[in-house]
C-alpha positions as CSV (number, residue, x, y, z in Angstrom):
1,X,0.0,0.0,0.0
2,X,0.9,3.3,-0.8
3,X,1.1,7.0,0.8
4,X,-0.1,9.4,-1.6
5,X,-0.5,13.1,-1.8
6,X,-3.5,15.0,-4.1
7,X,-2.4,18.6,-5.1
8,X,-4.7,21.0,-7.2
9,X,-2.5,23.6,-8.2
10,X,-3.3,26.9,-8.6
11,X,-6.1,28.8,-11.1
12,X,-4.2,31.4,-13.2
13,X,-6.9,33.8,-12.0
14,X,-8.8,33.8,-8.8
15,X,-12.6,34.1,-9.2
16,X,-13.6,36.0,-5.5
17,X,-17.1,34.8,-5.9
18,X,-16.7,31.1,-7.4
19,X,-17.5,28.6,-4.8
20,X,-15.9,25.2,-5.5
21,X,-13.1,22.3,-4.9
22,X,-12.1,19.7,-6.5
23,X,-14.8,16.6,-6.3
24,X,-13.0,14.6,-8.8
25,X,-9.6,14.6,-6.5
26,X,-12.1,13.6,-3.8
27,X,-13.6,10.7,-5.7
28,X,-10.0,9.4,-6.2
29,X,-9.4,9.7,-2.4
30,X,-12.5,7.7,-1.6
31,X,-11.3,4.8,-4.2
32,X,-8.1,5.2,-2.8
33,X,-8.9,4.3,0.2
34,X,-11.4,1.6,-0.8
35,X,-7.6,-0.3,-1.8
36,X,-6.1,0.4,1.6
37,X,-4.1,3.4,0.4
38,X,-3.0,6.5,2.6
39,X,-3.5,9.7,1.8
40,X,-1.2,12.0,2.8
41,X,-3.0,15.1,2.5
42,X,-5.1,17.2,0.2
43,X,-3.7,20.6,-0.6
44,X,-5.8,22.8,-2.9
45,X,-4.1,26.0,-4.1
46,X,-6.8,27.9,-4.6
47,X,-8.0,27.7,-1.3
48,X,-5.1,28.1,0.2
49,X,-1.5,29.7,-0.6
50,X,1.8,28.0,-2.0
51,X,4.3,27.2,0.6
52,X,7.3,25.5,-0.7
53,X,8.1,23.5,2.8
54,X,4.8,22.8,3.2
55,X,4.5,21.3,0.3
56,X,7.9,19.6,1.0
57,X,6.7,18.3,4.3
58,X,3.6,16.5,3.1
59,X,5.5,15.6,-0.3
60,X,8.2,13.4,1.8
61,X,5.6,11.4,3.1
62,X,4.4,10.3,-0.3
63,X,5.5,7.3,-2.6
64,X,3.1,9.1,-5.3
65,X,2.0,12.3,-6.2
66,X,-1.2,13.3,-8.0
67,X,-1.6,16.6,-9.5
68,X,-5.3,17.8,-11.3
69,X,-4.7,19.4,-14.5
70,X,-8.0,21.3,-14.4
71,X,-9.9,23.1,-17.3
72,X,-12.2,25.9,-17.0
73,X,-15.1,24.8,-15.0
74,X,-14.2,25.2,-11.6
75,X,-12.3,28.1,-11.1
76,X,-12.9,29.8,-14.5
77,X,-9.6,29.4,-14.9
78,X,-7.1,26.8,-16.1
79,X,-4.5,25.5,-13.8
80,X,-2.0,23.7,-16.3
81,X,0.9,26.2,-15.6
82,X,1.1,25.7,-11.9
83,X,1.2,21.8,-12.6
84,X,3.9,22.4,-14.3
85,X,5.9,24.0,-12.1
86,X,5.1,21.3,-9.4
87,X,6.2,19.2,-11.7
88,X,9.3,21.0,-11.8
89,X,9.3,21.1,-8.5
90,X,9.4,17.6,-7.6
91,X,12.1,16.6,-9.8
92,X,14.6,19.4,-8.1
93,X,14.0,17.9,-5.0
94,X,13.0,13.9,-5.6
95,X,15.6,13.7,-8.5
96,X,14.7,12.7,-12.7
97,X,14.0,9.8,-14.8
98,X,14.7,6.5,-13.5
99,X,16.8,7.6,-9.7
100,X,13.0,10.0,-9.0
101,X,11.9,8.8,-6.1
102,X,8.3,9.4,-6.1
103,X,5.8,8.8,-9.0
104,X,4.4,11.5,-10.7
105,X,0.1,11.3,-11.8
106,X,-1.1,13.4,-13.6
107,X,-5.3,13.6,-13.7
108,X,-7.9,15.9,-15.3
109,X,-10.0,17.3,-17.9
110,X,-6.7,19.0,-19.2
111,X,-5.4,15.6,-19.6
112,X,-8.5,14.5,-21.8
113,X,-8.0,17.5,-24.2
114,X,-4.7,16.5,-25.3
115,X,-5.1,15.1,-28.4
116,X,-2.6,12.8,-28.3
117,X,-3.9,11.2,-24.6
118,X,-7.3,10.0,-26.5
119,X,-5.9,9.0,-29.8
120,X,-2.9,7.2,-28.3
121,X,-3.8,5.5,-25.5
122,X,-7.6,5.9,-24.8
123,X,-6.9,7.9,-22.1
124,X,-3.5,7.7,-20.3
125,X,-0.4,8.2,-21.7
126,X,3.1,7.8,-20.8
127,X,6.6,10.1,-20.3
128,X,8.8,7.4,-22.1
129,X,6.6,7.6,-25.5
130,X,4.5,11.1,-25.8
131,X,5.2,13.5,-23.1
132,X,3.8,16.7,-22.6
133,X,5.2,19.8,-23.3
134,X,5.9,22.8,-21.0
135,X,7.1,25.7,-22.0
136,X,9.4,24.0,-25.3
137,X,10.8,21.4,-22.8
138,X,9.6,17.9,-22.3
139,X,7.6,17.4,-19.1
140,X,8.4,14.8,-16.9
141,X,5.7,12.4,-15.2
142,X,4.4,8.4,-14.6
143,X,1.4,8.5,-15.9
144,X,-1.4,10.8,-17.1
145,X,-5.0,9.3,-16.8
146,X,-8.1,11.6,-18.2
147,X,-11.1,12.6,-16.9
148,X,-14.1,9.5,-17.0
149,X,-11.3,7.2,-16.6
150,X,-11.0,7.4,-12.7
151,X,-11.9,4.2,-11.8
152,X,-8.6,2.6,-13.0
153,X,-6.9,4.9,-10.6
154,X,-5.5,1.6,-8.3
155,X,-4.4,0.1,-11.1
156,X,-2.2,2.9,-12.1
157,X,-1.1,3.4,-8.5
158,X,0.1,-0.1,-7.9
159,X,1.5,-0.9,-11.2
160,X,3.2,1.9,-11.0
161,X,4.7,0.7,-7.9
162,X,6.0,-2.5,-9.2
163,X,7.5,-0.7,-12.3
164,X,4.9,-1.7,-14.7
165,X,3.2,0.6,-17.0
166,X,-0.4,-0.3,-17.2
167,X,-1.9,0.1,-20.7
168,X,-5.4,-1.6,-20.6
169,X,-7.4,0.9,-18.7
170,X,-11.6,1.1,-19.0
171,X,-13.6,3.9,-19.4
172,X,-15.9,4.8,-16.2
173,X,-19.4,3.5,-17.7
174,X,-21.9,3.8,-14.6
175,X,-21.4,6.6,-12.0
176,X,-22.2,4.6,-9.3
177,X,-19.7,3.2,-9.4
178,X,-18.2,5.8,-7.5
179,X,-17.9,5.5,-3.6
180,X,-19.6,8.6,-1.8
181,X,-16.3,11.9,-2.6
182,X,-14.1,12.0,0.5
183,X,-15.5,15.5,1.9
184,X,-13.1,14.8,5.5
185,X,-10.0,15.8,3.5
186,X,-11.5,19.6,2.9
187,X,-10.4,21.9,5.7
188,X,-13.6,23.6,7.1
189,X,-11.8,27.3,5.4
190,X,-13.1,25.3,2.0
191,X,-16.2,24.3,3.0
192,X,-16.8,27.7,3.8
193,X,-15.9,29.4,1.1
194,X,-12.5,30.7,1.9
195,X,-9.9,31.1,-1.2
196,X,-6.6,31.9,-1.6
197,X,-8.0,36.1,-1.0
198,X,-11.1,35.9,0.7
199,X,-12.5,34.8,4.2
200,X,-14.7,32.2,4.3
201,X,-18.8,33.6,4.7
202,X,-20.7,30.3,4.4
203,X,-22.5,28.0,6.5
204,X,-21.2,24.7,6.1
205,X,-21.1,24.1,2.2
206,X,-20.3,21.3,-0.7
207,X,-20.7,20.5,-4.1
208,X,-22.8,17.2,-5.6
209,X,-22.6,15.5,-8.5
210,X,-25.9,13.4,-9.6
211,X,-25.2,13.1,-13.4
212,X,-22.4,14.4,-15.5
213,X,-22.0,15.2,-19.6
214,X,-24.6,16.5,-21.5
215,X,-25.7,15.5,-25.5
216,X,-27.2,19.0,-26.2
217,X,-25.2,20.9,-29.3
218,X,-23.8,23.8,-27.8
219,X,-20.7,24.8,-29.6
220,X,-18.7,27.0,-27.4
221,X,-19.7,24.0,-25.0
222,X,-15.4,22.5,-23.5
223,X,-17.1,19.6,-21.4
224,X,-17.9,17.8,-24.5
225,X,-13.9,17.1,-24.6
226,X,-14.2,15.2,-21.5
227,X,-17.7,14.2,-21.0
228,X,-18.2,12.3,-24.3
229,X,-21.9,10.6,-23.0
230,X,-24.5,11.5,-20.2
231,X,-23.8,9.3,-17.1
232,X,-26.3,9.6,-14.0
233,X,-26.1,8.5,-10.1
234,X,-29.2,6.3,-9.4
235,X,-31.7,7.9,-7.1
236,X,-31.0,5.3,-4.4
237,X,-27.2,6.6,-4.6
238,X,-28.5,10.1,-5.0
239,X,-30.4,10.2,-1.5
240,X,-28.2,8.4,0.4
241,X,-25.4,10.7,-0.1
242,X,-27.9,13.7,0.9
243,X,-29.0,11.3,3.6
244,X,-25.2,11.8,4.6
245,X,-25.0,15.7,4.2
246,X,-28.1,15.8,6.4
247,X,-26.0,14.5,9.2
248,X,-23.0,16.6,8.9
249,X,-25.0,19.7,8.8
250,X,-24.5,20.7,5.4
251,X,-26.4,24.0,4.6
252,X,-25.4,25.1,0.8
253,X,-25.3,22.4,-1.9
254,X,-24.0,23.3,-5.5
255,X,-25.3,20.5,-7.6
256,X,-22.0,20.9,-10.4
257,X,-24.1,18.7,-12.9
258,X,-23.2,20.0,-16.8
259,X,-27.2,19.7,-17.4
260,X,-29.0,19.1,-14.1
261,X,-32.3,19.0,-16.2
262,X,-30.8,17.3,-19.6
263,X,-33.3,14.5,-18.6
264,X,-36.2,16.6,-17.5
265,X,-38.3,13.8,-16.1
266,X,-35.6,12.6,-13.8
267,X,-34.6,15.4,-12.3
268,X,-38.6,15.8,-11.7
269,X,-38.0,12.3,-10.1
270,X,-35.0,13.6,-8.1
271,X,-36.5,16.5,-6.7
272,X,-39.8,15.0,-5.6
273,X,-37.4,12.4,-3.9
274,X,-35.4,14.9,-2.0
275,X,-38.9,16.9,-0.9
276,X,-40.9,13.9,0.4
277,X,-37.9,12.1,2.6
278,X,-36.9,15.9,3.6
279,X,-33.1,15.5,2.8
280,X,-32.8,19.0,2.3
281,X,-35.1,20.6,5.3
282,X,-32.3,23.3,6.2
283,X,-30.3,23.0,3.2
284,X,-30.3,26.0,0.3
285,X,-29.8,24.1,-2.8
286,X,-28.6,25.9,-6.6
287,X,-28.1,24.2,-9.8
288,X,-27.4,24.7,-13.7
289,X,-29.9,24.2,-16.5
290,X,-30.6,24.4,-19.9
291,X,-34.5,26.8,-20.3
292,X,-36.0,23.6,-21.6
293,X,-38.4,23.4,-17.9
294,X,-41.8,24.0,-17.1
295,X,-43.7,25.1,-13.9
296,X,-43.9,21.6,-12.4
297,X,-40.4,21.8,-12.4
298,X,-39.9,24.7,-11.1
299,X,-42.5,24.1,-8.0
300,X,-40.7,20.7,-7.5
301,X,-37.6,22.8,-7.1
302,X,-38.6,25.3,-4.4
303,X,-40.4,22.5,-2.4
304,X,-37.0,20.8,-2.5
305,X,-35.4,23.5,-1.2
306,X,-33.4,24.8,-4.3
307,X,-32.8,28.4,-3.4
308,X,-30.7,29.2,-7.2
309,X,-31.7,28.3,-10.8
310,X,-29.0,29.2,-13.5
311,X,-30.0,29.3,-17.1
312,X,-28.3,29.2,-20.2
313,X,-30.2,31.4,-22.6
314,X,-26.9,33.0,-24.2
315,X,-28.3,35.6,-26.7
316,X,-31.8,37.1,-27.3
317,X,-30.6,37.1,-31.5
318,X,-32.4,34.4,-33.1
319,X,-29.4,34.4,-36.0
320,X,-26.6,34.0,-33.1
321,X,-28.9,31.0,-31.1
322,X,-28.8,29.3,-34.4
323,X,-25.1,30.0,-34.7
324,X,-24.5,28.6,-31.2
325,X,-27.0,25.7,-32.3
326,X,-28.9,26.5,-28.6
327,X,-32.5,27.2,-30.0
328,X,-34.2,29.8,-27.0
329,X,-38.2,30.3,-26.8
330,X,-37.8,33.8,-25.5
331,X,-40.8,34.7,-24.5
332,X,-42.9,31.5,-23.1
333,X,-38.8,31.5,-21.4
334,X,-39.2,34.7,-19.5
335,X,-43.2,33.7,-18.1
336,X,-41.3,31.1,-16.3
337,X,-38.8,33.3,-15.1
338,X,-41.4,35.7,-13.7
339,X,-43.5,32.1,-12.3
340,X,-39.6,31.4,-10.8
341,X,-39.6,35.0,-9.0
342,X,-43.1,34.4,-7.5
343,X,-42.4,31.1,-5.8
344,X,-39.2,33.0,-4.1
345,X,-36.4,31.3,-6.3
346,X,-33.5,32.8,-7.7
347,X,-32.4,33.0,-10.8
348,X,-29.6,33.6,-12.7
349,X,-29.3,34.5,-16.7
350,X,-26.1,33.7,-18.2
351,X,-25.5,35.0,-21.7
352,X,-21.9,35.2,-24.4
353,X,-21.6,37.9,-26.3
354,X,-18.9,37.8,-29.5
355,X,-20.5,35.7,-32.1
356,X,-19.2,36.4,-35.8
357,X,-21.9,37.8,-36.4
358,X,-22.8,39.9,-33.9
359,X,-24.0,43.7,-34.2
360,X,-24.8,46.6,-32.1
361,X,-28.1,45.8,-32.8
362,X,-27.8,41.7,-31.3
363,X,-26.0,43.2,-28.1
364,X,-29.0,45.9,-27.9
365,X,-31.3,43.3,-28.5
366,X,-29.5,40.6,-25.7
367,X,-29.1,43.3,-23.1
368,X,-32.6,44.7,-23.6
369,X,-34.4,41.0,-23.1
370,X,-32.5,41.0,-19.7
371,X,-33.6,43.7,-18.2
372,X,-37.6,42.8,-19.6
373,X,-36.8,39.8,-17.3
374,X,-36.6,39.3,-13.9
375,X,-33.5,37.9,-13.5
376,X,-31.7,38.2,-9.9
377,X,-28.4,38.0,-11.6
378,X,-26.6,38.0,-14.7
379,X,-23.6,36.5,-16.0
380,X,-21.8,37.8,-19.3
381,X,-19.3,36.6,-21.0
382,X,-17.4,37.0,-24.3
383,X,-17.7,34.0,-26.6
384,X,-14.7,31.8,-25.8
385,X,-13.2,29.2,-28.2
386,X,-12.2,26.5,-25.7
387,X,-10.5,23.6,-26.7
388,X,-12.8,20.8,-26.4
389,X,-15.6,22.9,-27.9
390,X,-16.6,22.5,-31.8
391,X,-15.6,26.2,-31.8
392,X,-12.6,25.2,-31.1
393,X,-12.0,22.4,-33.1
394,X,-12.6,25.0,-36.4
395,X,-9.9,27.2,-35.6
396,X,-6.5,27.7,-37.7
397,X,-4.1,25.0,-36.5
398,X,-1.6,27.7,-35.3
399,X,-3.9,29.1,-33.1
400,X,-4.7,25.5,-31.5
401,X,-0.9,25.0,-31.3
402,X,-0.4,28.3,-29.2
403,X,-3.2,28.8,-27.0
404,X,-6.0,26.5,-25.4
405,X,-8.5,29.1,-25.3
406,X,-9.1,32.4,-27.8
407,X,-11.4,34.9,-26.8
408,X,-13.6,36.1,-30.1
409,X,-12.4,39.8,-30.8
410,X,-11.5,41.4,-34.0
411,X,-7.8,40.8,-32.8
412,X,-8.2,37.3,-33.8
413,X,-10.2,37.4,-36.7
414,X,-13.1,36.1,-35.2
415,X,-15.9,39.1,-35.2
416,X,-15.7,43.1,-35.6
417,X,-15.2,43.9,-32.0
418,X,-12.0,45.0,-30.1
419,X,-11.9,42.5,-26.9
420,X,-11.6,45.7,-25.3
421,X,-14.7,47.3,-26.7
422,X,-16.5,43.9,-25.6
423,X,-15.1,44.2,-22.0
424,X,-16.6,47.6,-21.2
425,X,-19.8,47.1,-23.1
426,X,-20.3,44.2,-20.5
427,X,-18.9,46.4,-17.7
428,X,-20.8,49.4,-18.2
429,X,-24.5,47.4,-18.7
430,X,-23.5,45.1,-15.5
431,X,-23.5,48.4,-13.6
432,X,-26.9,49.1,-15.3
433,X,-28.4,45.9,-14.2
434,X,-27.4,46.1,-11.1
435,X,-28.6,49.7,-10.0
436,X,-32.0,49.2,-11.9
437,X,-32.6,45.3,-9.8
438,X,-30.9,47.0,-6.4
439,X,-34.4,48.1,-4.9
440,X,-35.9,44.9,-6.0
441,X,-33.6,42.2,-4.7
442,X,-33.2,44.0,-1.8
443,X,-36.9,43.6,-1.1
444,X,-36.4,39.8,-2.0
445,X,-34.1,39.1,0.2
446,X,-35.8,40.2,3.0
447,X,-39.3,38.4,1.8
448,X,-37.2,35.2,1.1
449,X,-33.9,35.4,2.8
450,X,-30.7,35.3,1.1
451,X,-29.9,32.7,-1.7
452,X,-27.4,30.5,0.5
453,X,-26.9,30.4,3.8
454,X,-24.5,33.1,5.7
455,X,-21.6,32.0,8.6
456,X,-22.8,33.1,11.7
């Protein structure tokens, strides 16, 4: 059996409001574990600051060493260059190629984006034949196993051990599969919301997974590069792990599902599940959805306890929805908004702006639906080409080469606006929003209570 140490390395940008850790490093603790494996600690860099000895201390301990190479969804912001210098990191101190002394893992949806990792090896890859590169020089690991392939993580761990290099891995084809995320190893800072710049200001909080991927057509959609099918939890699996939050006095649950209602009918299910055994009496819950609902829904939601709905809707331009192949009904859309703000839920309106062929007249058009609607809270962002996303997958190779991500801006070709143009148009109607809904949420709030549960 093995000591081993999990390490998320650092976002490139820190997000003040993004709640969030890593579940999937927790799901490999749990199966860890499940083989009579130690783990040596848990450090998470964007809750907490870098500290070489630290770092040091708990790496001494460890035979192996598993890093996350993260994409976007967490933190909004990749994590791949911080890896790297772990990477770096370890080899100064634990020695390279054959004399290292501990085993380098790499793990992540970073790791599943790599062309090279699905094509090669369906789904790990290996230093000795196609390593990775950092910054024009070859970088140095074990092993790198992609996201949806977690369950061979014991494998890899103990063949790694005996100096093998294991090669017939399985995709992770049923969820449940997966024991219950090891939430002990999260200091209570994390569960509360503290980061790397910010003190914690939530009750006792924690993110749930009951289904991941989602087959919808989005373009500008990166999880399709690591979620290549829709995988649920069954609703036996589903309550007991609430059954468990119950106990430990969780208060705030972000369900981090890609779709939570990409099967409408079982979320229904789900929700009327959660309501009648009352899993989530004293619990605020939020979630992620496409606009494809309906009142029953929405009713089964705030019986359950959800206290956040955020929608996709993306643009109000009936050229660009085509274009981003995410088909809105606008209108019958915004009566369920309005039926949301009755029962006392929250919602949120995410929308991109940056499509090639956006216009004055389209961002006019966007920002005026969102103020006809009463949306809590918006979220805009410019259209990002992220690798994984069919966006992406059209660019120039040279830009795919250089870059993992391009903003659309008239810099790269990619519509007529100056990515700085873009950035105060957002800034300036943000400021808008928020001075017109002030009076209004205010009044909400104190109707309804806030969204999530404070500290006290």
């Amino acid at each position: 059996m093995a000591n081993i140490l999990l390490v998320y390395p650092a976002p490139e940008e820190f997000k003040a409001r993004r709640f969030g850790f890593s579940l999937d490093l927790l799901y490999i603790a749990s199966l860890l574990k499940q083989a009579g494996h130690c783990i040596v600690n848990y450090l998470d860099y964007s809750t907490e600051s870098f500290d070489l000895e630290k770092f040091y201390t708990n790496a001494d301990k460890a035979e192996v060493v598993i890093l996350e190479f993260d994409s976007f969804p967490l933190k909004r912001a990749i994590n791949i260059r911080h890896g790297e210098n772990l990477v770096q990191v370890i080899i100064k101190r634990y020695g390279s190629g054959v004399k290292r002394i501990k085993k380098i893992v790499l793990f992540g949806n970073d790791i599943s984006l790599e062309r090279s990792v699905c094509r090669e090896s369906r789904g790990a890859f290996f230093s000795k034949r196609d390593p990775l590169a950092a910054g024009g020089e070859k970088l140095e690991f074990d092993y790198a196993l992609a996201t949806g392939f977690e369950n061979n993580i014991n494998s890899v761990v103990d063949c790694l051990l005996k100096g093998n290099s294991p090669r017939e891995i399985q995709p992770l084809d049923d969820l449940d599969q997966l024991p219950f995320p090891d939430r002990g190893l999260l200091t209570s800072y994390a569960q509360r919301g503290g980061t790397v710049d910010r003190k914690p200001k939530l009750a006792k909080s924690t993110l749930v997974r009951t289904s991941s991927g989602c087959l919808n057509s989005c373009v500008f959609c990166q999880r399709k590069g690591w979620h290549k099918k829709y995988m649920i939890h069954s609703i036996p699996y589903i309550i007991e792990e609430f059954s468990l939050l119950k106990s430990d006095n969780y208060r705030n649950i972000w369900i981090c599902d890609d779709n939570f209602t990409y099967d409408l009918r079982r979320s229904k299910h789900l929700l009327k599940e959660l309501a009648r055994q009352q899993l989530t009496v004293n619990m605020k819950l939020a979630l992620s959805s496409w606009t494809r609902i309906d009142k029953e829904f929405l009713t089964l939601a705030s019986r359950a306890n959800v206290s956040i709905i955020s929608f996709g809707i993306e643009s109000a331009n009936r050229e660009i929805q085509e274009f981003y192949r995410k088909p809105i009904h606008l209108e019958p859309f915004r009566d369920l908004v309005s039926f949301a703000d009755s029962t006392g839920l929250y919602t949120v309106g995410n929308f991109i702006i940056g499509a090639p062929m956006e216009t004055e007249n389209s961002i006019c058009e966007t920002f005026d639906y969102i103020l006809e609607t009463p949306f809590d809270q918006v979220n805009i962002k410019i259209l990002d080409y992220m690798a994984g996303s069919a966006l992406y997958e059209n660019l120039p190779a040279e830009k795919k080469t250089l870059y993992r991500h391009v903003f659309a801006c008239k810099e790269e070709d990619l519509n007529d606006f100056p990515l700085n143009v873009l950035k105060e148009k957002i800034n300036r109607f943000q400021k808008t929003f928020q001075e017109v809904r002030k009076d209004r949420l205010k009044e909400k709030v104190e109707q309804n209570g806030p969204p999530y549960h404070i500290l006290h």
